[in-house]
C-alpha positions in Angstrom: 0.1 -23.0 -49.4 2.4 -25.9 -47.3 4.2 -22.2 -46.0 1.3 -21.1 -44.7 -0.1 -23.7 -43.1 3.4 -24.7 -41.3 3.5 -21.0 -40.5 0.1 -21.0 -39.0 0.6 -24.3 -37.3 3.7 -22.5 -35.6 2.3 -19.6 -33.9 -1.1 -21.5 -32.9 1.5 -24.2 -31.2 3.3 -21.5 -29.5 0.4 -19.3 -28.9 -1.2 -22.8 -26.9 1.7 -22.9 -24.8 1.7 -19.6 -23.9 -1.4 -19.5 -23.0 -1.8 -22.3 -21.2 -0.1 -20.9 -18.5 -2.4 -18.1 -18.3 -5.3 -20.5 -18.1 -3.6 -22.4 -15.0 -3.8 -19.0 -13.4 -7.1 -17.6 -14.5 -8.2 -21.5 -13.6 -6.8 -21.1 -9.7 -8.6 -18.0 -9.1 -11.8 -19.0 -10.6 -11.5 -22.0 -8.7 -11.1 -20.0 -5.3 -13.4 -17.1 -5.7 -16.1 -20.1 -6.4 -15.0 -21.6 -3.0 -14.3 -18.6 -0.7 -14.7 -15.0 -0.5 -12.9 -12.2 1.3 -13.9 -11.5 5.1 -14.1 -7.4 4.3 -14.9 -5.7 1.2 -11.9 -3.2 0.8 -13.8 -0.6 -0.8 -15.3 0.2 2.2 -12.4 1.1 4.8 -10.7 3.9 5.2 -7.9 5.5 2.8 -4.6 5.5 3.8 -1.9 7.6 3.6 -0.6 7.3 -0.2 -3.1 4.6 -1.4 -4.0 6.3 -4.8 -0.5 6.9 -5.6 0.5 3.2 -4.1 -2.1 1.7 -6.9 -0.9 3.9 -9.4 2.7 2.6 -8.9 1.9 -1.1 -9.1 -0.3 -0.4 -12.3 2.7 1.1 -13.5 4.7 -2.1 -12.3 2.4 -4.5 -14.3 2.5 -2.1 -17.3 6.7 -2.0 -17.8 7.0 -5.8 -17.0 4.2 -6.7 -19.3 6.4 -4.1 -22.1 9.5 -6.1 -21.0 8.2 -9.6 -22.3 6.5 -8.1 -24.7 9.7 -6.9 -26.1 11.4 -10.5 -25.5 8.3 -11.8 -27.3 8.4 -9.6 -30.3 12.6 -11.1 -31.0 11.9 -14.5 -29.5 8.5 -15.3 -31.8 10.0 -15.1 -35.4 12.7 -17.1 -34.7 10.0 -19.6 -33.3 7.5 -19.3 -35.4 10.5 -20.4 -38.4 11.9 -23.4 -36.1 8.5 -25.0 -36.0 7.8 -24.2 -39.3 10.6 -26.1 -40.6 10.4 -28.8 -38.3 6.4 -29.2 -39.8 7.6 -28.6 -42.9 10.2 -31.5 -42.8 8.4 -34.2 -41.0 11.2 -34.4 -38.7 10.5 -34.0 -35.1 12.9 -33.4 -32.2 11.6 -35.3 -29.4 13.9 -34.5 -27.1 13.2 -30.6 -27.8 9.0 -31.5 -27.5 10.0 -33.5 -23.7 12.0 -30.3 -22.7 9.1 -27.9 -23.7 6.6 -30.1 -22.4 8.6 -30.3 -18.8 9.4 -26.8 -19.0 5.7 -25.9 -19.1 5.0 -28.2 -16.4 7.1 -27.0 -14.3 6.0 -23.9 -14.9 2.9 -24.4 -14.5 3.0 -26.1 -10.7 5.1 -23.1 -10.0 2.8 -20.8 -11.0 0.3 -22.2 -8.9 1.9 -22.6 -6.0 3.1 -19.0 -6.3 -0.9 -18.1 -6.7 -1.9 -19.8 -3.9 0.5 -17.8 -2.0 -0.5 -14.6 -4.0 -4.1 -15.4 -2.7 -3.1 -16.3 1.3 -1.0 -12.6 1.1 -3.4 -10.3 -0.2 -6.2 -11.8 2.2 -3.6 -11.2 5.3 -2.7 -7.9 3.6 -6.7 -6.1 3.3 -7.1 -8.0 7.2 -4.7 -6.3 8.6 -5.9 -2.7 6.3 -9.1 -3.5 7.9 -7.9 -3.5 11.3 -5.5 -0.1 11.1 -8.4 1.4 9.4 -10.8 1.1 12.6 -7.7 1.8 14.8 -7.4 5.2 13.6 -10.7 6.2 15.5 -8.1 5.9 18.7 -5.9 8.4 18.4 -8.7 10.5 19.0 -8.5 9.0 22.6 -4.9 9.8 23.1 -3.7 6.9 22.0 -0.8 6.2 19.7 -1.3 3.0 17.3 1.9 1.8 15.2 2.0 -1.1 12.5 4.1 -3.9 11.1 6.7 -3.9 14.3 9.6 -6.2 13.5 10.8 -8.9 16.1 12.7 -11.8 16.2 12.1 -13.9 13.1 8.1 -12.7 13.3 6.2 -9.1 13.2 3.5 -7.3 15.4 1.0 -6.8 13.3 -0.6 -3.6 15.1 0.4 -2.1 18.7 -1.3 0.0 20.9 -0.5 2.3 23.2 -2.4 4.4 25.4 -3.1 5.6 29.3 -5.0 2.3 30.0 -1.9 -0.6 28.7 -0.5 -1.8 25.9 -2.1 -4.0 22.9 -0.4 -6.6 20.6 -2.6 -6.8 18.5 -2.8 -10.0 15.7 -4.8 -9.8 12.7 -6.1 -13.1 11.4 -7.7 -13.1 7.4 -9.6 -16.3 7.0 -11.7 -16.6 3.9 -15.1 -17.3 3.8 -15.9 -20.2 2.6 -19.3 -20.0 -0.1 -20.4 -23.8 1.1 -20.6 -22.0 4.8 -23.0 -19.8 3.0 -24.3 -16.9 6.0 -22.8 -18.7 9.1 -19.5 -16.9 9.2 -19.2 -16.9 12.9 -16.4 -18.1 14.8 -17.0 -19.5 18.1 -14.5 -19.9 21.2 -15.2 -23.0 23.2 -12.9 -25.6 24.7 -10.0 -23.4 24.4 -9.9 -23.5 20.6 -11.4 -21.5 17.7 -14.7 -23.1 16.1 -15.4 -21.9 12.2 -17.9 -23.3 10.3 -16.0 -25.8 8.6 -12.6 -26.1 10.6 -11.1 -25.8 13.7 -7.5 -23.8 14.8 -5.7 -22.9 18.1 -2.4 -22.2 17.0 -3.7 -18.2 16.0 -4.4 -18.0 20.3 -0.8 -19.0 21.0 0.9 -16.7 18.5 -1.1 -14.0 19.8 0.0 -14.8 23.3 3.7 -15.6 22.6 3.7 -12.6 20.5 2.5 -10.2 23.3 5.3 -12.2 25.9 8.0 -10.9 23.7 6.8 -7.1 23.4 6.7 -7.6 27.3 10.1 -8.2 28.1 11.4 -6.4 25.2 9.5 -3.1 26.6 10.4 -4.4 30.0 14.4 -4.1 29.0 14.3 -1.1 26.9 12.5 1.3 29.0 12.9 -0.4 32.7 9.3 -0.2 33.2 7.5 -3.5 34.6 4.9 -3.1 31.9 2.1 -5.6 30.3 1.4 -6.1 27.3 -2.3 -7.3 26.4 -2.6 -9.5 23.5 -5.7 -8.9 21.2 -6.5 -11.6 18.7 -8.6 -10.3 15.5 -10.2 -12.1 12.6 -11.7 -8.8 10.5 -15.1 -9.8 8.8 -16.0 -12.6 11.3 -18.2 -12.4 14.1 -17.2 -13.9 17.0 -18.9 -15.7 19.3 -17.5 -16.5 23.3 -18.8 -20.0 24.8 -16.1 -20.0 27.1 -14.3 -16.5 28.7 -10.9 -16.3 26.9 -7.6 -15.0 28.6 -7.8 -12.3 26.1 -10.1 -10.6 23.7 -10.9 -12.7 20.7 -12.8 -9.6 18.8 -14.6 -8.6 14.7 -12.2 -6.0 13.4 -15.6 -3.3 13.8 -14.9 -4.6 18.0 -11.7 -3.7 18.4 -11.5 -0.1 19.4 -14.7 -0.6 21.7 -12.6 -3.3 23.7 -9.6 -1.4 24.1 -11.4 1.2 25.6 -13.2 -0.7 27.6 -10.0 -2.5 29.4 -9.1 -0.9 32.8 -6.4 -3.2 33.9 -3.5 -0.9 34.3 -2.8 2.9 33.9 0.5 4.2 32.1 1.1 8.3 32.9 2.2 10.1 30.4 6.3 10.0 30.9 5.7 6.1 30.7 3.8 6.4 27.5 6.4 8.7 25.5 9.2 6.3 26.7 7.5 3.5 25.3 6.5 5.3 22.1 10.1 6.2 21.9 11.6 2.5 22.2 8.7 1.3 19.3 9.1 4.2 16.9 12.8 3.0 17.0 11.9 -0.2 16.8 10.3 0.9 13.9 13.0 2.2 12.0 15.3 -0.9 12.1 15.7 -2.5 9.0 13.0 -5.4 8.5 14.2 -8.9 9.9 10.5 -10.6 10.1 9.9 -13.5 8.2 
């Protein structure tokens, strides 16, 4: 009977530690879907080239490392299960074993947090950015040639345009929406910074200005052209609201084709178009440097 219940002590210890792990993580997302909510509902865009067999793969990524550890598991746990048994069994305890556990898990645990958080912040810049390439689409049947994810130095262009009226750097912003905000989810542009409901940020306008500057004068020396790049700031799901005029568009994800067609600055024939195309599908195929 003592075998039993030292047994059963063992794998409900171990089972508690195990699974307390989980709990920080299913903790952090309840947590955050009670505080915020996704700009977009993905559902809802358009399909992409390869997306079923894209979320095939990845279930098939959760399901072999899930098999993995539950391989390590299956020769790690009777070991375990016998150690602690013993240890209740004797009355001894190795403290110094408990501290190690007990900081291992710790660790573990902030790490696993941290690494959620970040999990969280990637896949809400991941469907903005689906959002935007989903309504850009609609321009190539304008003539215009759209391209995604162009490497620079040390950063990426989220989305460039090109076409006979300039060319568009385009950066996508995902912000959450906060529940507490409840229907207000409008940002506003006044005093040269962008107003949300509950906080305030200019930094996204100076990215999407320094970000344009480089395309410039990398455009500039590839192709000899004294082009212009237009930067286009997007926040997908938001509407936005202008107090002030802006330098450049500041624009929902559904007003983003309507505004680059609507911009007449400049006109680019069609030799200067296929040059440029030419320098960014190269561009293209370099091996990723962004950060």
């Amino acid at each position: 009977m003592d075998d039993f219940l030292n047994h059963s002590l063992s794998v409900m210890l171990i089972a508690a530690c195990v699974y307390s792990l989980v709990g920080v993580l299913f903790f952090r997302i309840w947590s955050h879907q009670r505080s915020a909510k996704l700009p977009i509902e993905r559902h809802k865009l358009k399909r992409v080239a390869a997306q079923t067999l894209q979320e095939q793969v990845n279930d098939k990524i959760v399901d072999v490392i899930g098999l993995i550890f539950l391989a390590a598991l299956i020769v790690i746990m009777p070991f375990a299960i016998k150690g602690v048994a013993e240890m209740f069994a004797s009355g001894k305890f190795n403290y110094f074993l408990i501290i190690m556990i007990l900081l291992g898990l710790a660790y573990v645990a902030r790490k696993l947090w941290v690494k959620s958080n970040h999990l969280i912040k990637l896949k809400l810049g991941r469907d903005a950015e689906l959002a935007v390439a989903s309504e850009l689409i609609e321009l190539q049947s304008h003539g215009y040639q759209v391209f995604h994810d162009i490497q620079a130095d040390g950063f990426n262009i989220d989305h460039l345009v090109v076409g006979p009226n300039g060319i568009f750097a385009i950066e996508t912003k995902g912000r959450h929406k906060r529940i507490k905000d409840d229907t207000n989810y409008k940002v506003k542009f006044e005093n040269n910074h962008l107003a949300f409901p509950s906080w305030f940020e200019s930094k996204p306008l100076e990215q999407a200005q320094k970000q344009a500057n480089w395309v410039n004068k990398w455009l500039q020396e590839a192709t000899g052209f004294n082009t212009q790049v237009f930067p286009v700031l997007c926040f997908p799901g938001w509407f936005v609201e202008l107090k002030q005029r802006p330098l450049f568009p500041i624009v929902s994800h559904k007003q983003i084709v309507k505004t680059i067609l609507s911009m007449r600055q400049v006109n680019l024939n069609q030799e200067q178009q296929r040059a440029i195309c030419y320098q960014v599908v190269q561009r293209s195929l370099h091996e990723s440097k962004a950060i």
